[in-house]
N, C-alpha and C positions, 0 to 999 in steps of 0.2 A: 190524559190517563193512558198508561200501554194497556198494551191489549199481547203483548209478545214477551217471550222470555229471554233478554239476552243473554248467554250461556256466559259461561268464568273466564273460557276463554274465546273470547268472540274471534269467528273467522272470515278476515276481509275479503276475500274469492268466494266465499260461502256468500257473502252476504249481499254482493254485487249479482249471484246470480239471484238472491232473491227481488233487488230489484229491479231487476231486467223480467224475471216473471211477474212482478206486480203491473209493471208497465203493460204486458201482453195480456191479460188478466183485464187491466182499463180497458184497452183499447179493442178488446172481445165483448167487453160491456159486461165482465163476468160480476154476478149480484155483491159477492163476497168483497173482490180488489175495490170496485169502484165504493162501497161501505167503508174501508180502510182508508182510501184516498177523502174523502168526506168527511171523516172521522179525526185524521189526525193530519194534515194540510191545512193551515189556518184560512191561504186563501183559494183552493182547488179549484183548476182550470177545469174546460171541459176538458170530457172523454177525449173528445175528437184530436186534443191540442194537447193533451199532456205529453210532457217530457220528462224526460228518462230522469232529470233532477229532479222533474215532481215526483216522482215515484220515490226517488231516494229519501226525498226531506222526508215524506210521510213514514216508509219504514223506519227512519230513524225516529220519529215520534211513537211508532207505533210503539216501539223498543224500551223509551224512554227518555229516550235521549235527545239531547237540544235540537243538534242538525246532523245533517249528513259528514261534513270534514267531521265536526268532533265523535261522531262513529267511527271513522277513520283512524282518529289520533288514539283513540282507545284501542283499536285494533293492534295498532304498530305499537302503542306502548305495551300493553300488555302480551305483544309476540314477542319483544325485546326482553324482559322481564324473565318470560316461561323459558327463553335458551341465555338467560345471564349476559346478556349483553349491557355492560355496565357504560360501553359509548354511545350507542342507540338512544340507552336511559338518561344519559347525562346531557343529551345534544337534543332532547324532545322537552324537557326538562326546560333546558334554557335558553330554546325559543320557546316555547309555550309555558311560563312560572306558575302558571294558574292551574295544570294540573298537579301540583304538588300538593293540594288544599280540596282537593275533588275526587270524587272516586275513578279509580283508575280506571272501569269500565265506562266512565259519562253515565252513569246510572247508580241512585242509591243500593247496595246490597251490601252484605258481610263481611265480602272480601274489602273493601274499604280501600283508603287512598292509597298512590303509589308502592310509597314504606308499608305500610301494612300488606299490599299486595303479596311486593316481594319476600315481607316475613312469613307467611304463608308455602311459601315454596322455599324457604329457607334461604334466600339470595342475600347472603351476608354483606356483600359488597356493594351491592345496590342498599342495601337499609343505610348501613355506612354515609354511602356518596350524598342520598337523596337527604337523610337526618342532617349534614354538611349543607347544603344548598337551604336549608329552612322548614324543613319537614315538620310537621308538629304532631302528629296520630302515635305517639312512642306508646302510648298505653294501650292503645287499639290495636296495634303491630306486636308488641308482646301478648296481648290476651289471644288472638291468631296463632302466633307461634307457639303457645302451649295448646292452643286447641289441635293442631297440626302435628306436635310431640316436634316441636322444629328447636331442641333445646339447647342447641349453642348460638339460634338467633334470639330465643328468651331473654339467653343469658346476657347478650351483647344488647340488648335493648335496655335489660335491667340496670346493666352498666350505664345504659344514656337518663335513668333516672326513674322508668319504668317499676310499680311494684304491685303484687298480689292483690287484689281486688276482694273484698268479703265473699262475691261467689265464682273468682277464679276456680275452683275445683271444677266447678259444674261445665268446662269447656272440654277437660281431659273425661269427666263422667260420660260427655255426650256420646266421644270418639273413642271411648277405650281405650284412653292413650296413660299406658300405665308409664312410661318415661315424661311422660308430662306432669301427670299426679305426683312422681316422685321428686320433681325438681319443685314443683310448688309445696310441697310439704317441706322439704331443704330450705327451702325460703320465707320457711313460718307462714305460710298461707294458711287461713282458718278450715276447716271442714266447715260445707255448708253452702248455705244459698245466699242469697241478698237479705234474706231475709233472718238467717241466723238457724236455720235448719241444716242440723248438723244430719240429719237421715236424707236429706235428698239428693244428693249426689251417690249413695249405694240406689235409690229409686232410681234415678235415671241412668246410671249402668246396668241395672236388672231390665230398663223398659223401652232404654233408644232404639232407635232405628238403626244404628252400626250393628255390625258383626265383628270384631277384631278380637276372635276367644283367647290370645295371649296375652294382649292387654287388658281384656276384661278381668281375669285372673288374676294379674299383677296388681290391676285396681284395688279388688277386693282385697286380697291378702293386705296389702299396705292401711287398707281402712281398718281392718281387722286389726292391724298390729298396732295403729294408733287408737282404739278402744272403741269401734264401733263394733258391738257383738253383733256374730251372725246368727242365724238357729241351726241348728245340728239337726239337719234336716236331710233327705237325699236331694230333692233338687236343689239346695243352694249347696250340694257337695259339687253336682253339676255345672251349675254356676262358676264355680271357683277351678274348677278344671281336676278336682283333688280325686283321683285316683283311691288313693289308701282310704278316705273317709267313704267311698262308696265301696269300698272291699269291706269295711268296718260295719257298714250298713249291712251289705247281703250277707255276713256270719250271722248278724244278728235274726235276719230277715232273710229267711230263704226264699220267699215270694216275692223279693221287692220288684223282681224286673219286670214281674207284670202287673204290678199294683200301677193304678190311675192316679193321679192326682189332682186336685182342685186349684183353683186361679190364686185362692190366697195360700195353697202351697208351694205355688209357680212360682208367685209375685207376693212377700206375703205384704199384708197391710201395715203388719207392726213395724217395717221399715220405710213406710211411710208410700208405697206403692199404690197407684190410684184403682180404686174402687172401679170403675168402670176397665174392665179386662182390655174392651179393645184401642185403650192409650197403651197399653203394651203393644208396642209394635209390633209386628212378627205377619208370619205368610199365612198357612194356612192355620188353622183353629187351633192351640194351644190347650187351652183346660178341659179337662178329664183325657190328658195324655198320660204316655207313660214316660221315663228318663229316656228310651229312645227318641220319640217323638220332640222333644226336650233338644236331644242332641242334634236332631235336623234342623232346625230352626235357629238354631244358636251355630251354628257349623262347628258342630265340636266332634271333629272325627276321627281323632284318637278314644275320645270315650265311647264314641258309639262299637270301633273296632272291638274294645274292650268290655264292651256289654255283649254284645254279640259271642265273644269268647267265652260269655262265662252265661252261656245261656240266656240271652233274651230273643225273643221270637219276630225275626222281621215283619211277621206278619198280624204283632199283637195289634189289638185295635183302641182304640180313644173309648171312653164310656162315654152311651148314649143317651142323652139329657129327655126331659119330659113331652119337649116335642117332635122327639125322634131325630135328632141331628147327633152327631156324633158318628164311633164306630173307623174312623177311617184308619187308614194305617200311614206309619211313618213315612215312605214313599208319597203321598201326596204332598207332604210338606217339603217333597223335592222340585217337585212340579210348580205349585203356585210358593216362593221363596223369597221369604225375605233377605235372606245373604246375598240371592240373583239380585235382587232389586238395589244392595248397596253393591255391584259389582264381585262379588264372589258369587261362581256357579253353584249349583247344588250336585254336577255331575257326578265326581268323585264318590259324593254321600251317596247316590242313586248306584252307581256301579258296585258298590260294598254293599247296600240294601239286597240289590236285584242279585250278585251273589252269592249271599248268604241265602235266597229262597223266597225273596220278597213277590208275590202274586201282581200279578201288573193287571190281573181281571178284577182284584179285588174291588166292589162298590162299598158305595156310600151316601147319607147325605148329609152335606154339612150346609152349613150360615158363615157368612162372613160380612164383615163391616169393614173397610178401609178408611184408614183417620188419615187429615191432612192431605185430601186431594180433594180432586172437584165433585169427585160421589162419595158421599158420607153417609150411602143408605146402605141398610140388609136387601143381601140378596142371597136369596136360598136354592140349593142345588140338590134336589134328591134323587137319589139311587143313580150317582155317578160312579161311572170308572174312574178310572186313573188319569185314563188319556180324555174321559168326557170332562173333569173335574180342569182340566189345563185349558182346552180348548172352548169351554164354555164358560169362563172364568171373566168376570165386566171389566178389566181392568189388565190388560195383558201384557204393562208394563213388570208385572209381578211372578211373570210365565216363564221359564228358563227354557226355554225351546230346543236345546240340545236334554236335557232332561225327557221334553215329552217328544224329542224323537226314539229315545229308548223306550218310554215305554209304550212308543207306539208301534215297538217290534211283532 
């Protein structure tokens, strides 16, 4: 069983020095190394004897994977791959035929065999070469390549026989990839899930864990215009990126930029959106925010520009629930940040907050729950700052640190 995560792309000089430290680690008698070497060495030498290859076999099990060469060959195969190296690929290939049937990493995970690898990174000519040698994952390498929006490897796989799957949609749902959604709709792909749920692919564009607000956009409008009704609503005006419908809203509504709004307004349920709030991914606390707060979270920073222009108060705050949590302001959702955690910063949003007038002393307390990690519990944070709400935050994969150096000016 691994006990380690091998990354997408594994790095062989990274990974030689980790076992050269597991070695020194044994041989210090450290509780931890020598746990690992016991754990995943079928036959573990003593402390005293072990060798730099016992170190290695064990990290490669720790990893997942067989042995130490085929952590190697994964390494090199998939370094040849990520720079398009189609002789590398071809010459690893056919001394080794057995990885073309195996995951390209020696480890089961998503990215999948060679060909699927490289559809993922769009490596036309390695899908090509490798489908030529005997490849057989062409379905698996297309359903990648639309989750990726890699659509002229789609299309070059759909050509080798490759076709839309009942919940193809729900790969471009995941990633916001509205050039993906649109080439599978091109290709009579159904709306829906496996299961024939035509509303859960707009749920999980409203609840993943991506942030890509151009393609979320493109998503939606596309489902919209094949007859999935949205609600005329302000946040799903937000949602959709629509400018003119939230102008259309604040004529109607001169108050709306400080009105709150609730989880089933965020997320509503009638689109099939899970009842429990926090499977809606997102950083800091969401429901009873306002469309600003909305906007930090989703990183939509043309409309937040444009709410800010047309009077909304950097400094509005989230309604505060029955047991006193709530209150905080947009800025904190720059701080602990989901768009940080998929690799887009929240700096930008923070520097447009903080000048337009955003309070960096402002407190709070809020509750947060994190889904899909190894702490899945409440943890409550009262009468924090800004900068206390970052720094004391259990989970600081979530912490954009250039964010809470500004506001720990």
């Amino acid at each position: 069983m691994s006990s380690r995560h091998l990354p997408v792309r594994p790095d062989h000089q990274q990974l030689k020095h980790q076992a050269k430290d597991l070695l020194r680690g044994i041989h210090a008698g450290d509780a931890a190394a020598l746990a690992e070497l016991q754990t995943h060495h079928p036959s573990p030498p003593p402390a005293a004897t072990c060798k730099l290859a016992d170190a290695q076999f064990a990290l490669a099990r720790a990893y997942g994977v067989a042995s130490w060469p085929r952590l190697v060959l994964a390494c090199r195969l998939t370094a040849a791959i990520w720079r398009d190296d189609l002789a590398a690929v071809r010459e690893l290939v056919l001394r080794h035929p057995e990885l073309l049937h195996e995951d390209a990493r020696g480890v089961k995970g998503n990215w999948g065999p060679p060909m699927s690898y490289a559809a993922n990174l769009g490596r036309d000519r390695i899908v090509a070469t490798l489908r030529g040698l005997g490849a057989e994952d062409v379905q698996f390498a297309f359903d990648r390549a639309v989750l990726q929006g890699r659509i002229a490897t789609a299309k070059q796989l759909f050509g080798m026989g490759a076709r839309p799957a009942a919940d193809s949609m729900m790969g471009p749902a995941e990633t916001q990839n509205g050039a993906g959604m649109k080439m599978l709709l091109e290709l009579g792909a159904p709306i829906g899930d496996a299961e024939g749920n035509r509303l859960a692919p707009v749920a999980m564009l409203l609840q993943t864990y991506c942030r890509n607000p151009t393609g979320k956009h493109e998503c939606l409008e596309l489902l919209a215009a094949h007859g999935i009704a949205l609600p005329d609503s302000p946040p799903m005006a937000v949602h959709r990126g629509r400018i003119d419908l939230l102008a259309d809203w604040l004529r109607r509504d001169p108050g709306l930029l400080a009105r709150t709004f609730s989880p089933d307004e965020i997320w509503p349920r009638a689109l099939g959106c899970a009842e429990d709030e926090t499977l809606a991914l997102h950083g800091a606390p969401l429901a009873g925010g306002t469309l600003l707060h909305l906007c930090v979270d989703g990183d939509e920073l043309d409309l937040a520009h444009w709410l800010l222009e047309h009077g909304a108060d950097p400094n509005a705050r989230a309604a505060v629930d029955a047991d006193g949590f709530g209150g905080h302001t947009a800025l904190f959702g720059c701080v602990v940040s989901q768009p940080f955690r998929v690799g887009r910063s929240s700096a930008a949003m923070a520097q447009l907050l903080l000048a337009r007038g955003a309070d960096r002393r402002a407190r709070a307390s809020l509750r947060k729950r994190l889904r899909f990690v190894e702490d899945e519990t409440w943890h409550a944070y009262r009468e924090v700052s800004v900068r206390e709400w970052g720094e004391r935050f259990h989970d600081q994969a979530w912490v954009d640190r250039q964010v809470l150096a500004m506001v720990s000016q």
